[in-house]
N, C-alpha and C positions, 0 to 999 in steps of 0.2 A: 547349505542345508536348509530344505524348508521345515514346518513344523511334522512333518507329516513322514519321514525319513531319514532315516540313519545313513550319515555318509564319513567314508573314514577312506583317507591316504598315506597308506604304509608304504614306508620303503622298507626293503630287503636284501640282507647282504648273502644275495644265493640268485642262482640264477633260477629261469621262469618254467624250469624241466622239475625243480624242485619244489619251488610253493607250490607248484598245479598239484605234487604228489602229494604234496600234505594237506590240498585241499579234498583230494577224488580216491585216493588209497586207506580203506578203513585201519588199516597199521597204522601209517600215519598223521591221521586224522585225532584217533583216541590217545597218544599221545600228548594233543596241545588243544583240544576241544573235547569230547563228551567222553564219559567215562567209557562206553559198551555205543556199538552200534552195528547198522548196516548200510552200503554206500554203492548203488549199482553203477559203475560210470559209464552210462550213456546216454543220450536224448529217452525220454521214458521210464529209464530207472528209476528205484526207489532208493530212499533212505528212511534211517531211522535211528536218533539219537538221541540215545540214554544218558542224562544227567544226575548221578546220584547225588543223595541229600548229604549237605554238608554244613560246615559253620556257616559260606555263603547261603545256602539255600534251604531253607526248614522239610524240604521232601524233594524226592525225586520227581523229573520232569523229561516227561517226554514227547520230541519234536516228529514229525516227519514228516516228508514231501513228496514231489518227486521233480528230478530232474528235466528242466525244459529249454537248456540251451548245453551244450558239453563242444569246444572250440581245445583240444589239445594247448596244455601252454600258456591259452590266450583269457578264453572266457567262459567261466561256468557258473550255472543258475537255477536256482531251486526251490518248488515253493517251501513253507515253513509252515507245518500245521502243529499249532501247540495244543495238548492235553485237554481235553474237554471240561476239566475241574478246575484248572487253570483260568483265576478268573480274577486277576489283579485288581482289575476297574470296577467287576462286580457285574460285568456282560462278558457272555460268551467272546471268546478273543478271535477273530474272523483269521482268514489265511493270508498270510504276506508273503514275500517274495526278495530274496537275496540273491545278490549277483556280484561276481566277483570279475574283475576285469585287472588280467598281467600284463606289464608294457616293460620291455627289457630295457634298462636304461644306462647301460654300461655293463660292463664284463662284471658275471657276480653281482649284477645288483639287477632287483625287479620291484617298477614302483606297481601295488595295489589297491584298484579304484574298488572298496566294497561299498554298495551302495541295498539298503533293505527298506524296502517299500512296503506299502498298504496300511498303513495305522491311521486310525482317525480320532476325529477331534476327542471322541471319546475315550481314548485308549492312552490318556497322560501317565500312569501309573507306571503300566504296561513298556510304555516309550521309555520312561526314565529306568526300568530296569533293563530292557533292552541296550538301550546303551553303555550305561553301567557294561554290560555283561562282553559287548565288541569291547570296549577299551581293555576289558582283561583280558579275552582271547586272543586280540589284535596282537600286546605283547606275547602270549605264550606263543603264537605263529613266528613272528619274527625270529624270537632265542630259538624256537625250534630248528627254525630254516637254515638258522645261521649256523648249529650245530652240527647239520645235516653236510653243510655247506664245506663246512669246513674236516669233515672225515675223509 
């Protein structure tokens, strides 16, 4: 990981028909990421994901993008545009970009390369709740998949 990017490798006890679902299917998605959203899955599509306020989070926050890679199964990628009041570091937070890449690596199991780019030097605040926030979703993906997996 450089300073500048979020990289995380999960494995998954589900095969790669499923995490893709629970990454591109708004069912599936508000489930084990944002409370309320919208998820178009195609190259061009939009999203838009509603995080309400909670004990983690003092107000709601809202993300949205849009879709700039969709690979069935394989690889999907999105930019991220956070809330314009949203302003951890005290500068407006520019647009970054998350990408997910699925590698089947046995029957039932899918390793995922998430990797989320664009942060800069100035955006350590920002970075360290960003990550924070993958290590929590990271798990809630996994138990989800596995639940999914196993119905």
């Amino acid at each position: 990981m450089t300073e500048n990017e979020v990289r995380k490798i999960i494995e998954i006890d589900a095969p790669p028909e499923i995490v893709f679902k629970a990454l591109t299917n708004i069912e599936d998605l508000t489930q084990w990421f944002p409370d309320k959203g919208i998820f178009e899955p195609r190259v061009g599509g939009k999203m838009r994901f509603t995080f309400l306020a909670s004990p983690r989070m003092d107000r709601d926050h809202l993300l949205e993008g849009e879709i700039v890679e969709f690979v069935a199964n394989k690889k999907l990628s999105y930019t991220f545009i956070a809330d314009k009041t949203y302003l951890p570091d005290g500068i407006p937070v520019p647009d970054t970009l998350v990408t997910w890449n699925l590698e089947e690596i046995g029957k039932n199991k899918t390793r995922v390369n998430l990797v989320h780019t664009g942060f800069t030097e100035k955006m350590a605040n920002m970075f360290k709740e960003v990550t924070a926030g993958w290590n929590h979703f990271a798990g809630r993906l996994v138990e989800y998949c596995k639940r999914k997996s196993t119905n």
